[in-house]
Each structure stands twice: as structure tokens, then as C-alpha cells.
C-alpha distance (Angstrom), angle and dihedral (degrees) to the residues before:
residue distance angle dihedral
X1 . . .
X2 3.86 . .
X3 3.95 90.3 .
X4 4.31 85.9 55.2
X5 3.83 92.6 44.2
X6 3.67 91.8 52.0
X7 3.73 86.7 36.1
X8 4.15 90.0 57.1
X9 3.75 93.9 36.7
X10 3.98 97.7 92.1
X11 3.65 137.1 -151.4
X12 3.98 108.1 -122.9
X13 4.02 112.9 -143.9
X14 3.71 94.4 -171.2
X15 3.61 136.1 -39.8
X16 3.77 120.8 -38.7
X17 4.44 84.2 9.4
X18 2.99 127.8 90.9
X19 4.24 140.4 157.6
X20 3.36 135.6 -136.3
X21 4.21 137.0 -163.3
X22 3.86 125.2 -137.4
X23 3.91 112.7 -140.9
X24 3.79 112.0 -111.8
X25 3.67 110.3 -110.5
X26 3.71 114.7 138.4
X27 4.18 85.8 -100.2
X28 4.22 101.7 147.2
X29 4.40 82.9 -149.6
X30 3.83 132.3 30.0
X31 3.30 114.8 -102.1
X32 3.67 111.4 -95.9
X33 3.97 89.8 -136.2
X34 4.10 89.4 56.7
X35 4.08 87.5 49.3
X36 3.64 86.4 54.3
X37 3.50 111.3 45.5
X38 3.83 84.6 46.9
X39 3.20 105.6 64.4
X40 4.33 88.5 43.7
X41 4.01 82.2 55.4
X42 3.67 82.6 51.5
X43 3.66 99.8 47.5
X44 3.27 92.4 38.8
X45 3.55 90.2 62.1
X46 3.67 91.9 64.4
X47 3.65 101.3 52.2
X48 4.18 131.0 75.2
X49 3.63 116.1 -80.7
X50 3.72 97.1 -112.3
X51 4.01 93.8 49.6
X52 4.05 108.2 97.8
X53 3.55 128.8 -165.8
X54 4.00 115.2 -101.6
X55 3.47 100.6 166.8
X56 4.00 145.1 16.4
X57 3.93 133.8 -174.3
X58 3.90 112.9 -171.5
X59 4.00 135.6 176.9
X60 3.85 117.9 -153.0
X61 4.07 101.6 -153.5
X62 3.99 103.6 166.9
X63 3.53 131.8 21.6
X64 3.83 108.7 -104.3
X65 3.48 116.3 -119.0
X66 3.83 113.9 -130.7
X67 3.96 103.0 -149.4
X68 3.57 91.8 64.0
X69 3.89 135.9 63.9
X70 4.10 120.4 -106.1
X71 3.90 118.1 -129.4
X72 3.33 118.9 -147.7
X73 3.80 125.6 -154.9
X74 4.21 121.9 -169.4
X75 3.37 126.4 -163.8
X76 3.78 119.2 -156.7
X77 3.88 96.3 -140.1
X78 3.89 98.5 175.1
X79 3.55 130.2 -19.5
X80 4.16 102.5 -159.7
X81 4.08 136.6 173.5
X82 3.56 92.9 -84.9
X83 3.94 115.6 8.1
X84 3.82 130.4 39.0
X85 4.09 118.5 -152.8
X86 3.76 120.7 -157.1
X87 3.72 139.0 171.1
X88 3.57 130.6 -146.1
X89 4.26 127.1 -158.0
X90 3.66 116.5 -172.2
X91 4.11 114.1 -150.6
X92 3.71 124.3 -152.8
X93 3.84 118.7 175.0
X94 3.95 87.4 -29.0
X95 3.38 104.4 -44.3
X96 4.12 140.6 94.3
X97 3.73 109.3 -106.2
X98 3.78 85.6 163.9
X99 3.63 152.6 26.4
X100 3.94 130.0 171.1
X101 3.75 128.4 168.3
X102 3.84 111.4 -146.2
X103 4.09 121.9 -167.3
X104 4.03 115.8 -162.9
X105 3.81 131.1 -164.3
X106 3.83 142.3 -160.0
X107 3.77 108.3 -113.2
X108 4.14 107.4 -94.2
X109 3.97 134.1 -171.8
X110 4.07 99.8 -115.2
X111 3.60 142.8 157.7
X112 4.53 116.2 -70.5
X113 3.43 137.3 -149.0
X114 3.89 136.9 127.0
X115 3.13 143.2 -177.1
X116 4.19 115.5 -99.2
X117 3.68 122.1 -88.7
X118 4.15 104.5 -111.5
X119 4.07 113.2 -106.0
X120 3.71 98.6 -114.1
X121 4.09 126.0 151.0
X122 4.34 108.9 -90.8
X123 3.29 125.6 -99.0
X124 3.88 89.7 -100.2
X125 3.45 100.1 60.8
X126 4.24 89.2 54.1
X127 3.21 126.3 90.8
X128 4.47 111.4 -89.5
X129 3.94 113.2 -131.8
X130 3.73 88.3 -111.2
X131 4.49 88.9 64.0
X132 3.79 88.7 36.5
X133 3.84 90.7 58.8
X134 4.35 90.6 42.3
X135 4.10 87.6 44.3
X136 3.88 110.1 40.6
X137 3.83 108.7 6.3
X138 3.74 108.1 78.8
X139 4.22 96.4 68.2
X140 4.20 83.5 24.8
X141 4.40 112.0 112.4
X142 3.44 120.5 -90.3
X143 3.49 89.5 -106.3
X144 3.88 103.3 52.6
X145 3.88 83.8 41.8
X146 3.70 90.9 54.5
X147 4.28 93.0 55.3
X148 3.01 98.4 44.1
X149 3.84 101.8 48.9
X150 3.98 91.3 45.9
X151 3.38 119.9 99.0
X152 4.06 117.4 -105.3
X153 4.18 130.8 174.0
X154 4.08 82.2 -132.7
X155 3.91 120.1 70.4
X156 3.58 114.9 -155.3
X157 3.21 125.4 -146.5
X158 4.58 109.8 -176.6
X159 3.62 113.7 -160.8
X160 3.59 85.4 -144.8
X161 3.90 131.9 29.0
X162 3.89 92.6 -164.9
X163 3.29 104.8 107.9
X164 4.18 91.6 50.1
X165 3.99 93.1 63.9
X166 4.64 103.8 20.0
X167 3.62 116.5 84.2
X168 3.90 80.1 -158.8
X169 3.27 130.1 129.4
X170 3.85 104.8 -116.6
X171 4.02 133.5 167.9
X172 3.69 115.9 -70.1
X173 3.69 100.8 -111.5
X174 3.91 139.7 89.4
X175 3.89 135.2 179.8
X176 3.69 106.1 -146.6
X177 4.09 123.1 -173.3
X178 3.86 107.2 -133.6
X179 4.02 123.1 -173.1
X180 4.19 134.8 150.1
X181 3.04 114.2 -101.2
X182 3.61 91.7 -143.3
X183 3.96 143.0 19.5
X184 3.56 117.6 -37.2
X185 4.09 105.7 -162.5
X186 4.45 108.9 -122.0
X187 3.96 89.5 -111.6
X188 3.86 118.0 115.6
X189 3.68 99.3 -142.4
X190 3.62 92.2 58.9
X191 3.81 98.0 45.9
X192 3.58 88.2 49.1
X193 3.73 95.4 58.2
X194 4.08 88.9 38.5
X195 3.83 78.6 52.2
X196 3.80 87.6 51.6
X197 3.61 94.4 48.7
X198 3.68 95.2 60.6
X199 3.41 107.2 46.6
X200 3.83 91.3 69.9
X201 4.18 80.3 63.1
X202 4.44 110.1 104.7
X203 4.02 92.9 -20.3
X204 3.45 93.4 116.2
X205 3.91 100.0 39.0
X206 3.96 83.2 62.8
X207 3.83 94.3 75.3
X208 3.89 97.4 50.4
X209 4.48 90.2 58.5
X210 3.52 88.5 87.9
X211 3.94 94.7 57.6
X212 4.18 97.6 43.1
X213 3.45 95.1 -110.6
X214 4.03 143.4 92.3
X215 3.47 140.4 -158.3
X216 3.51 89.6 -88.7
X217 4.09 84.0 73.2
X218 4.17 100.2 111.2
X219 3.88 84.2 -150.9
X220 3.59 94.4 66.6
X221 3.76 132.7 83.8
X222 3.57 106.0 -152.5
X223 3.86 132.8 165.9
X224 3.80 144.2 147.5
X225 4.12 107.7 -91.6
X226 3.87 92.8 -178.9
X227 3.66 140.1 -7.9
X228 4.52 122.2 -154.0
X229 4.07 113.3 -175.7
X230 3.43 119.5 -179.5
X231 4.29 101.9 -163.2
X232 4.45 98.2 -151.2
X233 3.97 101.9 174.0
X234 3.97 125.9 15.5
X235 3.67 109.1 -118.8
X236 3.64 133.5 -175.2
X237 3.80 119.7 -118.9
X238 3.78 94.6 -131.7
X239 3.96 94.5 106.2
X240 3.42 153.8 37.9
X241 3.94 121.0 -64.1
X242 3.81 131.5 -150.6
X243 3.87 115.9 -134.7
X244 3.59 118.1 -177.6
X245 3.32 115.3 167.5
X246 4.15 135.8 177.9
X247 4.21 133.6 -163.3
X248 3.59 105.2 -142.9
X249 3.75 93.8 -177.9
X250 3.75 144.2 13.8
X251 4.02 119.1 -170.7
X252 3.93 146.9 126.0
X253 4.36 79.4 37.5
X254 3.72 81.4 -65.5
X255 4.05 119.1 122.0
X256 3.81 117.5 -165.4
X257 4.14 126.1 -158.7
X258 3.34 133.9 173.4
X259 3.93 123.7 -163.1
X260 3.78 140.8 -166.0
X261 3.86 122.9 -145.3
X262 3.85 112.6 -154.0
X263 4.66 128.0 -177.1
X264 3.52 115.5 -125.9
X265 3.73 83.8 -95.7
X266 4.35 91.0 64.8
X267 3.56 89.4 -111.7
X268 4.21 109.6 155.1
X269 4.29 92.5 -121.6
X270 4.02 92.0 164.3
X271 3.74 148.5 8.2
X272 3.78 117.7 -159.7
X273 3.75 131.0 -179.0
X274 3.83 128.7 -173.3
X275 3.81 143.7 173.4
X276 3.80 121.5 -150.0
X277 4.00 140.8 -157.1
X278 4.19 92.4 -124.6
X279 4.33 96.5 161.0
X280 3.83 124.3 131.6
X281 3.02 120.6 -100.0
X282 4.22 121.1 -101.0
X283 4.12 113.1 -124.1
X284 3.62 115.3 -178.5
């Protein structure tokens, strides 16, 4: 968790620019979660301190390449009475990788509902990463070894571990049990974009249940195309989090899911939606 915050806390050029550092951990790609809590960090840079994030829409359009830093360019397309709009371009070696527009809002009294929290078994009575690894990982695929045994700031905590060893064709939808690892400081902002971070984590894998397979396939190309988040409640990142998520369609190699995050207390603290490159891969 330190090696994220210092990872989202970004180096500002000049106004409205601003770079950012990838952690160096053998990945090939930055994470799409770092890309995207990023550039909010960056936006949110640019906007009054009592204007929060409610909603983001962002386009991944190049892989990001690790070894180098990330530039990131805001835009401050309208700063009104109520709501401020801004949009974000991420730079590597001179070209867009990037781009997310970002809307924030003074806190208002307003009509509330939600949908319910789903009834699933707490994160307690699962399985930690450390039994998971003991249990499963020995006779597991290099690649499913290889996740789970590297380090993250997010444990993860699957109600089920189906999917990871079935070649079945099961329903496309998973509740996964998400939590720091470490301290998250009491300041919106940066929960948000911790927030952020996460909800690129087992999205995409959702859509590929209903075919038997997993990112972890080597014969698939998969990767996130865009990523929408719509931040409901603030919530501090001192405890578990529910997220259940479902694919309600896969075509055109394309997979779509949406997911839900819920607080221990089944309060509706994020929606996320996000399409996905899931195609097999061509060999000659």
C-alpha cells in the first residue's frame, strides 16, 4: 500500500501537467487501475477542495509501457455553480495511451435509495491469499500461480475459486472481497483514486465464465477497452468491500461487466461498468 500511495501521489510539471511513476514489478503493461486513478489524482488536482468525484468515463488506447514515466495532461472543461468537468490525456513517448473525462460535485442533501447488498458468506469465513496459495497453488498454472503469489496493495478474497481450476461453462458473475492491505490516509481524494485503482481488479475475468476459460488462457488476447465509475457514498478504506459483479453480454470479441461495490454495512459505495478486448489469439 505505501508503494501505490507514493505511486498515485504525482509529480506536477506545471499547471494543468503533471507525471506519474509505475512501480517496478516485472508487469509487461501498467495496470489499467494505476492509469486510472492517476489521471483522477490529476484531475483532482485541478478542481476546489470541496468538489468530489461522482463519476468517470475513460478509454485505454495503448498499452502503457512500465519502464517509462506517464504524463498526464487536464483540461479544465467547465468549472460551473454546482459541478466541475475535466479531462485527462495520458502521454507515453508522444502519444495518448489514455483519456478520461472526470465531473466533480459539492456535497448536496438529495433523494436515497440502493439497491441491496447480495447475501454472500464474509470475508472471514473465505479463504485469505496466504491459505489459497498453501491449498490450490502447488498443481495450479504458472500463470494463476504467478498472481496470486505477487505482491498487491488489494487482498482478494473470491467467494468462489471455481472458475480458477473448471473448464466449465459457469454463470457470468462473481462476488469478490476486496480490502488494502495497508493504511489508506482519511482524505477523500485519495480514497477515491484507491477506489479507482481497484475496480480495474477481476472485472474483466467476469465475462469469459460463460466460455470455461479466464484471462489466464495464453490463447486469449484480453484487455480493458474502457472503464465508467460512478463513486455514490464516500467510504473509508479501513475495511472490507463487497464486489459483485455480472457480464450481461459478450459479442464482436468484446465482453461487457458491470459491478457493484458495497461497505461492510451494505451500503451501495460504487457502480462500475467496463467493456473488454476478450478474442483468441491468431497463430499462423
Amino acid at each position: 500500500m505505501d508503494v501505490l500511495l507514493e505511486t498515485l501521489d504525482l509529480e506536477k510539471l506545471e499547471e494543468n501537467l503533471f507525471r506519474g511513476r509505475s512501480p517496478q514489478v516485472g508487469w509487461q503493461r501498467v495496470f489499467g487501475g494505476q492509469v486510472i486513478g492517476q489521471a483522477l489524482v490529476a484531475a483532482q488536482r485541478t478542481v476546489d477542495a470541496g468538489r468530489y468525484v461522482h463519476s468517470l468515463h475513460a478509454y485505454f488506447m495503448r498499452p502503457g509501457d512500465p519502464a517509462v514515466p506517464i504524463i498526464y495532461e487536464v483540461d479544465r472543461i467547465r468549472d460551473g455553480a454546482s459541478f466541475a468537468t475535466r479531462r485527462v490525456v495520458a502521454i507515453q513517448h508522444g502519444k495518448a495511451i489514455f483519456s478520461m473525462s472526470a465531473s466533480f460535485q459539492f456535497d448536496e442533501e438529495g433523494f436515497e435509495h440502493q439497491f441491496p447488498m447480495p447475501k454472500v458468506p464474509a470475508p472471514e469465513q473465505l479463504l485469505g491469499e496466504k491459505e489459497i496459495a498453501e491449498r490450490f497453488l502447488a498443481g495450479a498454472p504458472e500463470a494463476i500461480r504467478r498472481y496470486w503469489e505477487r505482491p498487491r496493495p488489494i487482498e482478494i478474497r473470491p467467494v468462489s475459486l471455481t472458475h480458477y481450476f473448471s473448464r466449465d461453462k459457469l454463470e457470468p458473475t462473481q462476488d469478490v472481497w476486496v480490502k488494502a492491505v495497508g493504511k489508506v490516509p482519511e482524505e477523500r481524494h485519495l480514497q477515491a483514486a484507491v477506489l479507482a485503482y481497484l475496480s480495474d481488479m477481476t472485472l474483466l475475468d467476469t465475462s469469459l465464465y460463460a466460455h470455461g476459460t479466464s484471462v489466464f488462457d495464453r490463447t486469449l488476447q484480453v484487455a480493458s477497452l474502457d472503464h465508467a465509475m460512478w463513486f455514490h457514498r464516500p467510504s473509508a478504506m479501513d475495511d472490507w468491500l463487497l464486489y459483485t459483479q455480472d457480464s450481461p453480454s459478450a459479442h464482436g470479441a468484446r465482453g461487457m461487466t458491470r459491478g457493484s461495490l458495497f461497505d461492510r454495512q451494505g451500503r451501495l459505495i460504487a457502480s462500475v461498468a467496463q467493456e473488454g478486448l476478450i478474442r483468441k489469439k491468431a497463430y499462423d
